[in-house]
HTML snippet that shows the backbone in 3Dmol.js (N, CA, C, O; Angstrom):
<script src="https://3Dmol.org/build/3Dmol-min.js"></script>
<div id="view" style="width:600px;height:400px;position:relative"></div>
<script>
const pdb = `
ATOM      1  N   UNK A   1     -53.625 208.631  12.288  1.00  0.00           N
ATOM      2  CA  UNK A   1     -54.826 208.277  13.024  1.00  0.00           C
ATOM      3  C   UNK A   1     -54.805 206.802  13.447  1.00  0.00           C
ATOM      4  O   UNK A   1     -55.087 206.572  14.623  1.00  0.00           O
ATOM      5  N   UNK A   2     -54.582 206.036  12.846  1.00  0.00           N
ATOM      6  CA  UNK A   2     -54.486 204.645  12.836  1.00  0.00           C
ATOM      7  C   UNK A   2     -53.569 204.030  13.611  1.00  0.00           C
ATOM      8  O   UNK A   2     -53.671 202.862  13.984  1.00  0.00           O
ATOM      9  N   UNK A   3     -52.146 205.194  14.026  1.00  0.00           N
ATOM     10  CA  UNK A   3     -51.305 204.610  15.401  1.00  0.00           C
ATOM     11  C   UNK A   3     -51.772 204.837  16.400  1.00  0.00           C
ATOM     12  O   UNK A   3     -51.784 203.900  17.200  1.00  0.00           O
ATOM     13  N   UNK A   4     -52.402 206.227  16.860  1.00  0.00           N
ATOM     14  CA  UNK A   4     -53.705 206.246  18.120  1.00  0.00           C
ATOM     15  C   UNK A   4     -53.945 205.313  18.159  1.00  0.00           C
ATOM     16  O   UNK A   4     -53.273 204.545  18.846  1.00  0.00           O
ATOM     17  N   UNK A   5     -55.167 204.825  17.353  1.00  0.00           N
ATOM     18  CA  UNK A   5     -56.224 203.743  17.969  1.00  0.00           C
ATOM     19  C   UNK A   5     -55.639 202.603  18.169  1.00  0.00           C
ATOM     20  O   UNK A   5     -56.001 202.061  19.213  1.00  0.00           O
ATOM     21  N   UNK A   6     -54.528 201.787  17.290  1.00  0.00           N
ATOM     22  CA  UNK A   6     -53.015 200.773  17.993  1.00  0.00           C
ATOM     23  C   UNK A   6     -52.939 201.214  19.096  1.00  0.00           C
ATOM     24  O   UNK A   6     -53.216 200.344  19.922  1.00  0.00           O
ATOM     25  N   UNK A   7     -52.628 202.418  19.649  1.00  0.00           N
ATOM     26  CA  UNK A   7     -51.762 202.682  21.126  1.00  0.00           C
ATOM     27  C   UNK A   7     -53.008 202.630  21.925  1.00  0.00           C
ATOM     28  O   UNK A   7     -53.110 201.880  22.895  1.00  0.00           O
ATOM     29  N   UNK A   8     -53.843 203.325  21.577  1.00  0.00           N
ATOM     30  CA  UNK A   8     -55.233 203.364  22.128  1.00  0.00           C
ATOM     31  C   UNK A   8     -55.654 201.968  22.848  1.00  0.00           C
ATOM     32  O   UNK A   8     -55.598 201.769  24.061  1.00  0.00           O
ATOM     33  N   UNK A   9     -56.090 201.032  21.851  1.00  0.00           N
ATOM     34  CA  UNK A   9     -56.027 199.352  22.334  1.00  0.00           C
ATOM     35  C   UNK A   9     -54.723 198.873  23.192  1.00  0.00           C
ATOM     36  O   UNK A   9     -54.751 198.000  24.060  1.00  0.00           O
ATOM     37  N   UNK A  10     -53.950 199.371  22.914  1.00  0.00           N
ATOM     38  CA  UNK A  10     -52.614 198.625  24.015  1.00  0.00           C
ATOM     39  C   UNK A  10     -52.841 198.987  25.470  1.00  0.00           C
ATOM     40  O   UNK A  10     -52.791 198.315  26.501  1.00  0.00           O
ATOM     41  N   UNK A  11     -53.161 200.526  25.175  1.00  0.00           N
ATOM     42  CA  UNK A  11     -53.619 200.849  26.567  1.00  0.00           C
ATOM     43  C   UNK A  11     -54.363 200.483  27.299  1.00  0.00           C
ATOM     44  O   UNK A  11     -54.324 200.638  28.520  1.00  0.00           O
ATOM     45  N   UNK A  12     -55.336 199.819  26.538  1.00  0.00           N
ATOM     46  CA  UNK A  12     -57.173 199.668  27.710  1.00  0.00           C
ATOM     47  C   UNK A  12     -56.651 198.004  27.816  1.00  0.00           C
ATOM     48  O   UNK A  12     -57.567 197.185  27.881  1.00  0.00           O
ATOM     49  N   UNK A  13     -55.306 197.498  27.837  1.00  0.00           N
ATOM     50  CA  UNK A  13     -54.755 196.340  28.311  1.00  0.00           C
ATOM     51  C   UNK A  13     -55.544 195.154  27.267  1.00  0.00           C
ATOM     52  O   UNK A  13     -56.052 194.113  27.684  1.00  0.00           O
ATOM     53  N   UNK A  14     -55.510 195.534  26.022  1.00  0.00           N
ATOM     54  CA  UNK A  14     -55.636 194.175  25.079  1.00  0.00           C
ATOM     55  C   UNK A  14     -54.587 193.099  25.701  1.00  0.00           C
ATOM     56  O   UNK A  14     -53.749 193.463  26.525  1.00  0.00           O
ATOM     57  N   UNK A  15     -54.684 191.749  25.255  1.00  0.00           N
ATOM     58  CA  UNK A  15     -53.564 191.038  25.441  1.00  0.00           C
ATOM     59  C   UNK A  15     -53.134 190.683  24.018  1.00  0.00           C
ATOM     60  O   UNK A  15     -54.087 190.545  23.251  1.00  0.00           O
ATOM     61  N   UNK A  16     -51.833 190.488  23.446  1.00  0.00           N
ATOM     62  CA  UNK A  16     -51.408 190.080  22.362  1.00  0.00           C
ATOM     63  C   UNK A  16     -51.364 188.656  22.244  1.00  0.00           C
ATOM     64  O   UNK A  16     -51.382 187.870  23.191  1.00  0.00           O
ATOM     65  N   UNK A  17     -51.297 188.326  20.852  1.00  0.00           N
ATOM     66  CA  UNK A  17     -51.197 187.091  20.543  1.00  0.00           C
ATOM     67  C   UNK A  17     -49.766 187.213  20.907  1.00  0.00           C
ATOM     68  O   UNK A  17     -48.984 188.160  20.989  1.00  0.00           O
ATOM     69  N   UNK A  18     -49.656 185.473  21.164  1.00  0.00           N
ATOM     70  CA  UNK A  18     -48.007 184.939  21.394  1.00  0.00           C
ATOM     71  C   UNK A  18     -47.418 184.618  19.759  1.00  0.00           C
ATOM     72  O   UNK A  18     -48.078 184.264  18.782  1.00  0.00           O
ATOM     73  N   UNK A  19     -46.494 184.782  19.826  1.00  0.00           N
ATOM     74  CA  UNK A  19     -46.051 184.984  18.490  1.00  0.00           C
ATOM     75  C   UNK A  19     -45.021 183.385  17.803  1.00  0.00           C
ATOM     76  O   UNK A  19     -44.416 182.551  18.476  1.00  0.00           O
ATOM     77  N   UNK A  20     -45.099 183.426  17.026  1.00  0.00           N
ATOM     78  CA  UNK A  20     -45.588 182.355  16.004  1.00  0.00           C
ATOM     79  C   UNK A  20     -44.062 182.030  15.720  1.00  0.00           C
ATOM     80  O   UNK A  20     -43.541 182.954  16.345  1.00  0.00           O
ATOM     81  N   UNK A  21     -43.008 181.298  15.170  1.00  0.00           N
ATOM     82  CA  UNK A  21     -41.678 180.574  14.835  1.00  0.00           C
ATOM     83  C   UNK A  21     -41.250 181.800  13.544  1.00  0.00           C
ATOM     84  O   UNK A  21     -40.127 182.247  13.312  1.00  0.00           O
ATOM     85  N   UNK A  22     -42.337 182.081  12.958  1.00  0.00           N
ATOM     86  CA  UNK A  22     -41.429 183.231  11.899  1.00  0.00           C
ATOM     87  C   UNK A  22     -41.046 185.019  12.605  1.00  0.00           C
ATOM     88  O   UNK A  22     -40.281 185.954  12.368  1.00  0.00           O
ATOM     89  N   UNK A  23     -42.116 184.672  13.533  1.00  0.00           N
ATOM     90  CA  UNK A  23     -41.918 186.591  14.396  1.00  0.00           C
ATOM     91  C   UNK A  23     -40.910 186.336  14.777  1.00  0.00           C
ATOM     92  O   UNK A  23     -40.162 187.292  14.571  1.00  0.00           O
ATOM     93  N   UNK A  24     -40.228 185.229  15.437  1.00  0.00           N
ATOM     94  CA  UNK A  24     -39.190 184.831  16.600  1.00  0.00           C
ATOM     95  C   UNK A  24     -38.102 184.868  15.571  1.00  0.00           C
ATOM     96  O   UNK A  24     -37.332 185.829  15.542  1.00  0.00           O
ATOM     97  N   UNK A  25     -37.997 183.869  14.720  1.00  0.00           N
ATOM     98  CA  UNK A  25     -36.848 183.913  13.445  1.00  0.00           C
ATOM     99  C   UNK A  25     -36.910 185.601  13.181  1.00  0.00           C
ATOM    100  O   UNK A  25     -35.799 186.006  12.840  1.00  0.00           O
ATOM    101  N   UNK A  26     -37.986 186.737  13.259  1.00  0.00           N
ATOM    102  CA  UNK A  26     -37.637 187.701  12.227  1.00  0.00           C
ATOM    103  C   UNK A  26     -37.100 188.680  13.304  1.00  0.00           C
ATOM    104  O   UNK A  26     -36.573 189.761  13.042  1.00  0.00           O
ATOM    105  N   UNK A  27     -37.359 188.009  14.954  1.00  0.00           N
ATOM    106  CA  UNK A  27     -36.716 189.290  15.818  1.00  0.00           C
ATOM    107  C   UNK A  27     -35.389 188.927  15.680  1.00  0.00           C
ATOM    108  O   UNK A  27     -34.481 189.656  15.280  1.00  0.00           O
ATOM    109  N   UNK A  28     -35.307 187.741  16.036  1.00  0.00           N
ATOM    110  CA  UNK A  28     -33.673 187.390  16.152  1.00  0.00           C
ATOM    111  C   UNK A  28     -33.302 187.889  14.810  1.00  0.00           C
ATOM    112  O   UNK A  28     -32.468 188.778  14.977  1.00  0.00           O
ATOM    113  N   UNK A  29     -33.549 187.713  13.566  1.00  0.00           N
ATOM    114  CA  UNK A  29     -32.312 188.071  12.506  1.00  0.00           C
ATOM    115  C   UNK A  29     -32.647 189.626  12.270  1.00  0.00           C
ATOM    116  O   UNK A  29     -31.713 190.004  11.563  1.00  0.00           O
ATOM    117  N   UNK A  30     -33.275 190.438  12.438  1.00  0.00           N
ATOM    118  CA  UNK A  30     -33.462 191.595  12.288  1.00  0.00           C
ATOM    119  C   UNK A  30     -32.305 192.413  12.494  1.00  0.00           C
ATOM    120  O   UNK A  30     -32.159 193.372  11.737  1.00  0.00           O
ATOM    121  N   UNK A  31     -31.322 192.164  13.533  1.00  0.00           N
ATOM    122  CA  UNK A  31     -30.137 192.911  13.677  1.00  0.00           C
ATOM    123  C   UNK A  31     -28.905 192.780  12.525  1.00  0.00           C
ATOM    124  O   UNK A  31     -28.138 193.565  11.968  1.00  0.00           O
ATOM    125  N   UNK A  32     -29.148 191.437  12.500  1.00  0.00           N
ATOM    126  CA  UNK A  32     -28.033 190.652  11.933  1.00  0.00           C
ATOM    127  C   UNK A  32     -28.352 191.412  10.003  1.00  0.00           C
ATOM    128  O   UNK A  32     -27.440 191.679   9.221  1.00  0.00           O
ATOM    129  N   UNK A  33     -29.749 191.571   9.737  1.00  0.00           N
ATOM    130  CA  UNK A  33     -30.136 192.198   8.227  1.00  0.00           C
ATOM    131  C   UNK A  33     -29.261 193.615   8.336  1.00  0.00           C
ATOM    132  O   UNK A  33     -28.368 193.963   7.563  1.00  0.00           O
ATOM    133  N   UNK A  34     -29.782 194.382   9.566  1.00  0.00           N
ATOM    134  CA  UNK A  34     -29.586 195.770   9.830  1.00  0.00           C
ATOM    135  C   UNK A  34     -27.963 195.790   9.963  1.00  0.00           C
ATOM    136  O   UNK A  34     -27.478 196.903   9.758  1.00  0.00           O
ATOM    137  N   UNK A  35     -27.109 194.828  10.249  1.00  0.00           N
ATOM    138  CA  UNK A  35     -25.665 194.668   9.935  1.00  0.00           C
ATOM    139  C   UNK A  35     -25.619 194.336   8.524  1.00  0.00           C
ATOM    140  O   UNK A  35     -25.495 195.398   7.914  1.00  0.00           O
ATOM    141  N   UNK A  36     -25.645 193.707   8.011  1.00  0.00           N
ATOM    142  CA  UNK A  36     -25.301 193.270   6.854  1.00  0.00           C
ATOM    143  C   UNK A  36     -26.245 194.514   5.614  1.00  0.00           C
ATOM    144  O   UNK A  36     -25.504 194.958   4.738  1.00  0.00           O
ATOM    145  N   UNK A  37     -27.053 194.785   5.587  1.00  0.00           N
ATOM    146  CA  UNK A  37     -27.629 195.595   4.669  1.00  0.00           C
ATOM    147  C   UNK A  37     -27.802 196.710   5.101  1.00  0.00           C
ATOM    148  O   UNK A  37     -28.099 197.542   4.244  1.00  0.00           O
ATOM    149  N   UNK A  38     -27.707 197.165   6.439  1.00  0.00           N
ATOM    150  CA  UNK A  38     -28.098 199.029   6.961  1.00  0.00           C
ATOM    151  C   UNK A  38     -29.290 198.839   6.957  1.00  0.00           C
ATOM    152  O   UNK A  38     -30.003 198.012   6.389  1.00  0.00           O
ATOM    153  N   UNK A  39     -29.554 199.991   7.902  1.00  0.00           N
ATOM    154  CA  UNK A  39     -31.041 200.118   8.257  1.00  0.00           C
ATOM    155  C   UNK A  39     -31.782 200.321   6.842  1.00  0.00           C
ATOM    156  O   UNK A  39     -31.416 201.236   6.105  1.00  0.00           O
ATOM    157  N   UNK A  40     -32.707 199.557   6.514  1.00  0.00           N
ATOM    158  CA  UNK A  40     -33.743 199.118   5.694  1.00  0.00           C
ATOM    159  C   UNK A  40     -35.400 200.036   6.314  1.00  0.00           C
ATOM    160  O   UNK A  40     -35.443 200.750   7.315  1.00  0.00           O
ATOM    161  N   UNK A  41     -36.189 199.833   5.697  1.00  0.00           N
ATOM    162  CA  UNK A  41     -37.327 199.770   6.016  1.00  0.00           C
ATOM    163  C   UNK A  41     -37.730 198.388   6.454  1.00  0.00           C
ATOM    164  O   UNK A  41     -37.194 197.370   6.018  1.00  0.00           O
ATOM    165  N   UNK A  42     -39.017 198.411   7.627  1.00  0.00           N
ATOM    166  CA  UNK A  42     -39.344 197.179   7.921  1.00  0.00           C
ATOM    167  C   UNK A  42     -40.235 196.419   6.515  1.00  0.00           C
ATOM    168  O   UNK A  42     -40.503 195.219   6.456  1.00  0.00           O
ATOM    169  N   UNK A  43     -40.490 197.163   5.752  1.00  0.00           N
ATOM    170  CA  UNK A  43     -41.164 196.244   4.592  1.00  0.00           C
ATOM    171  C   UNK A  43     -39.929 195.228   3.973  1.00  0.00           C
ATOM    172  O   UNK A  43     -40.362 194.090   3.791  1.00  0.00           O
ATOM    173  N   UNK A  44     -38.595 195.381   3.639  1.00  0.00           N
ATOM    174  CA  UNK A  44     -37.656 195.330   3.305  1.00  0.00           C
ATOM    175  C   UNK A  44     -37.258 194.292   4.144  1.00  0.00           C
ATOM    176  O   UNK A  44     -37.227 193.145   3.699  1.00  0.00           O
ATOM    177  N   UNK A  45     -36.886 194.585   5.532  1.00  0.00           N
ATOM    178  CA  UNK A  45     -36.366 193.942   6.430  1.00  0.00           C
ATOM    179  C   UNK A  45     -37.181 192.482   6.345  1.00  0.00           C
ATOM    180  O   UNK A  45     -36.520 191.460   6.160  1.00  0.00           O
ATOM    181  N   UNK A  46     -38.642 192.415   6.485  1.00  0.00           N
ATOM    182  CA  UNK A  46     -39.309 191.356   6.406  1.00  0.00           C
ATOM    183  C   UNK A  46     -39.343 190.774   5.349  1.00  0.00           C
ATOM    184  O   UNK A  46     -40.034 189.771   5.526  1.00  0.00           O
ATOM    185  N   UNK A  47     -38.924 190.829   4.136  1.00  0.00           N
ATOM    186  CA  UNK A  47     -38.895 190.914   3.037  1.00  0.00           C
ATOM    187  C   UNK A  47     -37.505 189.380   2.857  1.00  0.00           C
ATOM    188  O   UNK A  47     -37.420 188.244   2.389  1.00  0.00           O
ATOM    189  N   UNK A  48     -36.690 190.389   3.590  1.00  0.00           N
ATOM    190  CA  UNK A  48     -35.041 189.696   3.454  1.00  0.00           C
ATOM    191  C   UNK A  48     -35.465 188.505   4.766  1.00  0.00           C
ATOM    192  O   UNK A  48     -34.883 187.427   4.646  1.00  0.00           O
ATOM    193  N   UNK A  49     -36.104 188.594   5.577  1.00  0.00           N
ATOM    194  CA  UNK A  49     -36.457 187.866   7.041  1.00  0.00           C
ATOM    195  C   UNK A  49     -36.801 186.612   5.899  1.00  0.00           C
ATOM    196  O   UNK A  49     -36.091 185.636   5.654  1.00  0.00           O
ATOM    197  N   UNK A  50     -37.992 186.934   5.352  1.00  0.00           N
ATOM    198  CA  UNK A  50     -38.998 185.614   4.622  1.00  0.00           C
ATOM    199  C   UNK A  50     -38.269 185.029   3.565  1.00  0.00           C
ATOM    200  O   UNK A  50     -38.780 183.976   3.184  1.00  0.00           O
ATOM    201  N   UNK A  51     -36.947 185.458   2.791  1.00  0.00           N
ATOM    202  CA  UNK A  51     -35.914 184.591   1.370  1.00  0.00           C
ATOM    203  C   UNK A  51     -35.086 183.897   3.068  1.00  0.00           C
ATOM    204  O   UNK A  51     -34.871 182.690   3.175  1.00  0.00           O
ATOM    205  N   UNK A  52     -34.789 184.731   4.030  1.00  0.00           N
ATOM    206  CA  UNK A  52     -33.823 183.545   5.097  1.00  0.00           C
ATOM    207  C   UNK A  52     -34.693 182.400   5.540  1.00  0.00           C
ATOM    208  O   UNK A  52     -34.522 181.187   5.427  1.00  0.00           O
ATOM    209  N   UNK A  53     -35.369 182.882   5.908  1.00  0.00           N
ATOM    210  CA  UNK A  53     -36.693 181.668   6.936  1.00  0.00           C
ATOM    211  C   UNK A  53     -36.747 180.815   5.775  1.00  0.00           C
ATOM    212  O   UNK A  53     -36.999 179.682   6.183  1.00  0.00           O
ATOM    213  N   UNK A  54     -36.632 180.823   4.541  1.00  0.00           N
ATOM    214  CA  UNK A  54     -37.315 179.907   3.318  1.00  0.00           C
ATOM    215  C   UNK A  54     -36.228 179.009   3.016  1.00  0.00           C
ATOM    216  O   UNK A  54     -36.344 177.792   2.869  1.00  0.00           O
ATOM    217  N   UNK A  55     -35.091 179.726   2.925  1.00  0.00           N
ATOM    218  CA  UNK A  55     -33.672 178.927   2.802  1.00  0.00           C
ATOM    219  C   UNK A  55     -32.923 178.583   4.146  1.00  0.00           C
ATOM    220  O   UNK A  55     -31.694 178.515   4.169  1.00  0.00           O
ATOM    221  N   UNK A  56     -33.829 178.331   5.458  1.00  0.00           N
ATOM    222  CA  UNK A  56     -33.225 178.061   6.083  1.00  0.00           C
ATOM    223  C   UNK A  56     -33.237 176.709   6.486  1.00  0.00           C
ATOM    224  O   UNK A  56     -34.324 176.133   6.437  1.00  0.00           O
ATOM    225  N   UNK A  57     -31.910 175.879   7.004  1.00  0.00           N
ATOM    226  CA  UNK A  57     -32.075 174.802   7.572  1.00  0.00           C
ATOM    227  C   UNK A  57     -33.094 174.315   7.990  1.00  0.00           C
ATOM    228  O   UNK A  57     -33.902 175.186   8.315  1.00  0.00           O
ATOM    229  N   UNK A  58     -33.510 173.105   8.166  1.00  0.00           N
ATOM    230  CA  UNK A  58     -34.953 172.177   8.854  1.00  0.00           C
ATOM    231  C   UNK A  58     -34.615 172.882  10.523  1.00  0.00           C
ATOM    232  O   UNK A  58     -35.463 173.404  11.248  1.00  0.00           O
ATOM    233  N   UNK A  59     -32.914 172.680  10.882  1.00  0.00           N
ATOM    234  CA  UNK A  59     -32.977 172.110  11.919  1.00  0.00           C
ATOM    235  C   UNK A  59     -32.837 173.602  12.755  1.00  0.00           C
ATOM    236  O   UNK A  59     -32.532 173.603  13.948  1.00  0.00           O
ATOM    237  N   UNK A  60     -33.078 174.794  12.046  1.00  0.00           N
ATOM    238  CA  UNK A  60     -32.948 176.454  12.440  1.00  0.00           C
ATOM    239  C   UNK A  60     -34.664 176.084  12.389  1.00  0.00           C
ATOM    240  O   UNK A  60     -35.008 175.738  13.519  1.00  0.00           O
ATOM    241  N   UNK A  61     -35.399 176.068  11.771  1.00  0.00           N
ATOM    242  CA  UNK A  61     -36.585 176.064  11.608  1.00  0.00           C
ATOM    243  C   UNK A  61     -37.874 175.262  12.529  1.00  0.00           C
ATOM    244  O   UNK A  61     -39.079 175.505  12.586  1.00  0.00           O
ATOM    245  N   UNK A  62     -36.986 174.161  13.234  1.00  0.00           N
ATOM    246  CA  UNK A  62     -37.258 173.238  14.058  1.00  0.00           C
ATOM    247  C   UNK A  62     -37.011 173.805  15.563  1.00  0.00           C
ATOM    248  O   UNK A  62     -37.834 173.663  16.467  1.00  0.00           O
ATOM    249  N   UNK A  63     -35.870 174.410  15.691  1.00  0.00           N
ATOM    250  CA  UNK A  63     -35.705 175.315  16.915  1.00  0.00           C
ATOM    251  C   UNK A  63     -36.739 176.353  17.083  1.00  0.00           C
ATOM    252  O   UNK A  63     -37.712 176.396  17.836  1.00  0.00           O
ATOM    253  N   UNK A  64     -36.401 176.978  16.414  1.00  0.00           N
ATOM    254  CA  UNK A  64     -38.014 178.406  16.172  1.00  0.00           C
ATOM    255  C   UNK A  64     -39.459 177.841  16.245  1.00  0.00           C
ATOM    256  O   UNK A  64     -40.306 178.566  16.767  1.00  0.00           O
ATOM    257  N   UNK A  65     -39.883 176.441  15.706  1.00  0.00           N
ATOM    258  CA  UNK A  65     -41.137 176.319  15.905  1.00  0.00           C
ATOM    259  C   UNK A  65     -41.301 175.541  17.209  1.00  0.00           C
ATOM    260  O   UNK A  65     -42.401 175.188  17.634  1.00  0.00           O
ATOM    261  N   UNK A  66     -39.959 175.258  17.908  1.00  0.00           N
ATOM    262  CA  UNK A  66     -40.187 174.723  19.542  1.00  0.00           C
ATOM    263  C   UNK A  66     -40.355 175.797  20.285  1.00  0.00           C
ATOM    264  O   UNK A  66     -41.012 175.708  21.322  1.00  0.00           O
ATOM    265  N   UNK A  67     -39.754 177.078  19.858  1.00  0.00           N
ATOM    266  CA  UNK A  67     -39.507 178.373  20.870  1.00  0.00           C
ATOM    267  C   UNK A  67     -41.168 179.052  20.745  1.00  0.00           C
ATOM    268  O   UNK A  67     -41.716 179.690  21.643  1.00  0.00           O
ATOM    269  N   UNK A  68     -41.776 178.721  19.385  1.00  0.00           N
ATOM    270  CA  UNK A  68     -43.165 179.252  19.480  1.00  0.00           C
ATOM    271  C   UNK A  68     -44.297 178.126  20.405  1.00  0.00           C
ATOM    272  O   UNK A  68     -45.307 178.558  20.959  1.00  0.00           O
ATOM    273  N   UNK A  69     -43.923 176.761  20.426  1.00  0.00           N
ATOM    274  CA  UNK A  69     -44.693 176.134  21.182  1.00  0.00           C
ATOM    275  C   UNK A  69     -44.735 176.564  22.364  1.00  0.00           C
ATOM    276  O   UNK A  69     -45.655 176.752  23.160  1.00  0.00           O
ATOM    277  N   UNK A  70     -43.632 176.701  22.397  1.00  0.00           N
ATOM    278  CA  UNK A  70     -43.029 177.145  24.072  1.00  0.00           C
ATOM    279  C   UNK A  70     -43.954 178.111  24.986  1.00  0.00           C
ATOM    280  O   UNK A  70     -44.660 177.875  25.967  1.00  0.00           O
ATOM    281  N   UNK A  71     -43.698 179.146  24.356  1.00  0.00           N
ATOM    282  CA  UNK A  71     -44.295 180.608  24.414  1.00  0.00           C
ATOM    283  C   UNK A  71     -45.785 180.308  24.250  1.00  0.00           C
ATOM    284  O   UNK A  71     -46.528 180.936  25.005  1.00  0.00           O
ATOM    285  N   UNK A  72     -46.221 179.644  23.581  1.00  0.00           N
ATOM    286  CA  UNK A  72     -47.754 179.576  23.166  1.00  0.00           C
ATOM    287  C   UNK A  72     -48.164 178.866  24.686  1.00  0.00           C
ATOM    288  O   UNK A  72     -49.061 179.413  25.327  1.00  0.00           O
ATOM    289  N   UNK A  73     -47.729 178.071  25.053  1.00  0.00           N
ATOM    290  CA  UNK A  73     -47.800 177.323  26.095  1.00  0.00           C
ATOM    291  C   UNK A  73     -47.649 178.401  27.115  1.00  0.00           C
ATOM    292  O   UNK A  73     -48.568 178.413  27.934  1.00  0.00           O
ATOM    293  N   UNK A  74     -46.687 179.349  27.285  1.00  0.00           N
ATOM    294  CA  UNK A  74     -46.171 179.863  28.713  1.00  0.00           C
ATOM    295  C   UNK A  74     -47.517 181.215  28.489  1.00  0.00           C
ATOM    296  O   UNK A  74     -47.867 181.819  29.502  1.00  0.00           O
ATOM    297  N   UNK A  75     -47.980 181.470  27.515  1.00  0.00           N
ATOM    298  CA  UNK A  75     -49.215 182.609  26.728  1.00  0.00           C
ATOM    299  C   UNK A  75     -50.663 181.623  27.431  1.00  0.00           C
ATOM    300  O   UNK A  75     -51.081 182.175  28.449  1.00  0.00           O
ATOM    301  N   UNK A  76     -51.218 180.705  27.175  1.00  0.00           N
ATOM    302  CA  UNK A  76     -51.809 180.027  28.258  1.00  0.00           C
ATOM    303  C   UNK A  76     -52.007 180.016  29.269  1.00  0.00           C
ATOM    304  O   UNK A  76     -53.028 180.380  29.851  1.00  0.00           O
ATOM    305  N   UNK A  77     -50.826 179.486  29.779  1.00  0.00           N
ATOM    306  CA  UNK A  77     -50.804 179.712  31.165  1.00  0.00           C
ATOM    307  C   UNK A  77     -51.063 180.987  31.935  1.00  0.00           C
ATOM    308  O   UNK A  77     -51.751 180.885  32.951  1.00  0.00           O
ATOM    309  N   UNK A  78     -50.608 182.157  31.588  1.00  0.00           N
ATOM    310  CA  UNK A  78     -50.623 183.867  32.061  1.00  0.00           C
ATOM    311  C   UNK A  78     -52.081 184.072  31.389  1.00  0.00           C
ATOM    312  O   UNK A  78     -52.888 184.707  32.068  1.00  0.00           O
ATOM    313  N   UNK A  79     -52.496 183.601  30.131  1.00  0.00           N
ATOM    314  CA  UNK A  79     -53.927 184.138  30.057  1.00  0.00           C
ATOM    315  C   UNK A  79     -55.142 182.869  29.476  1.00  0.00           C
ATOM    316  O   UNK A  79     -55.555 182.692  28.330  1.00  0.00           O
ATOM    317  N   UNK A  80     -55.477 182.145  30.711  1.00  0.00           N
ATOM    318  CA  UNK A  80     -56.571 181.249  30.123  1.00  0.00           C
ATOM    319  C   UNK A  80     -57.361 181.219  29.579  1.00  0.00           C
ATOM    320  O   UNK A  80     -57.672 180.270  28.859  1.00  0.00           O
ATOM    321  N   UNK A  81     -58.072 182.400  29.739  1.00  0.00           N
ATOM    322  CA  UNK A  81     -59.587 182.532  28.980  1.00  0.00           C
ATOM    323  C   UNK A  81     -59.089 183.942  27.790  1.00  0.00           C
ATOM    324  O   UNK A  81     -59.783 184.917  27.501  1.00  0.00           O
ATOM    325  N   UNK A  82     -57.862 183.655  27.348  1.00  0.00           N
ATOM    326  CA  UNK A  82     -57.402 183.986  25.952  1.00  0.00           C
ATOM    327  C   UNK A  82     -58.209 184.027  25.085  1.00  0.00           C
ATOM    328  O   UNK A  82     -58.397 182.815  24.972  1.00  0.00           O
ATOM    329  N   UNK A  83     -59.076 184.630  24.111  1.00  0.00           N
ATOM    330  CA  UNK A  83     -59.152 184.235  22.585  1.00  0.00           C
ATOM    331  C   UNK A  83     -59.273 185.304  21.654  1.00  0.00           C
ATOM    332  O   UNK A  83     -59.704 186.457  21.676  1.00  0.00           O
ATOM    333  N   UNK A  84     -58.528 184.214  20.482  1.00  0.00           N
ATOM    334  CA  UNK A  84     -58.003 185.594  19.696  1.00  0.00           C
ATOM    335  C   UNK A  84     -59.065 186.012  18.917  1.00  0.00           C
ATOM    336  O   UNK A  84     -59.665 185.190  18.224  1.00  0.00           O
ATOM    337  N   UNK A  85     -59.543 187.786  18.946  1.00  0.00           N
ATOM    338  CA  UNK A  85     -60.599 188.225  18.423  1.00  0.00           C
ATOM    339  C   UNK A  85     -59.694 190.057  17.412  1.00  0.00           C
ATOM    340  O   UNK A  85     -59.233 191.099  17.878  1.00  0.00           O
ATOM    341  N   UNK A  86     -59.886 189.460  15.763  1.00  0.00           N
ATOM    342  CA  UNK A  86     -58.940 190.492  15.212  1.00  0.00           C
ATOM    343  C   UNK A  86     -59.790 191.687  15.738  1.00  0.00           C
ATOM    344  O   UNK A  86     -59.422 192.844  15.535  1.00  0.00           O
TER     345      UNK A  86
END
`;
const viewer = $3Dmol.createViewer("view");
viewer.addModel(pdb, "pdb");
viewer.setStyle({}, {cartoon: {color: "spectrum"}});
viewer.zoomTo();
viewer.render();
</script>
């Protein structure tokens, strides 16, 4: 019932939040888990995402939170009168 009303809202054109330096770190390494460990569950997958993101370099971590400014910025621009309502 609860994926309806998700698909339901996507449909009547919600806009999403722009996504944040750890979504971006967890799309990009998501393949790289699913190589190295096999397909997982996503509880799992995020799981292994959040021990990398924690042990990761400043300067991996510094890239990802420019790529979320970025996006937050280019999320602005496409929707001004944005606000986020859960």
């Amino acid at each position: 019932m609860q994926q309806k009303a998700r698909k339901k809202i996507r449909e009547e054109g919600k806009v999403k939040r722009s996504s944040n330096c750890f979504i971006l770190y967890r799309t990009h390494i998501h393949p790289v888990i699913v190589a190295r460990y096999g397909h997982q569950n996503n509880k799992e997958i995020s799981r292994l995402a959040g021990r990398y993101w924690k042990n990761a370099p400043e300067s991996v971590k510094s890239f990802y939170r420019q790529q979320a400014a970025e996006e937050k910025v280019r999320h602005a621009a496409l929707y001004p009168s944005y606000k986020y309502t859960p």
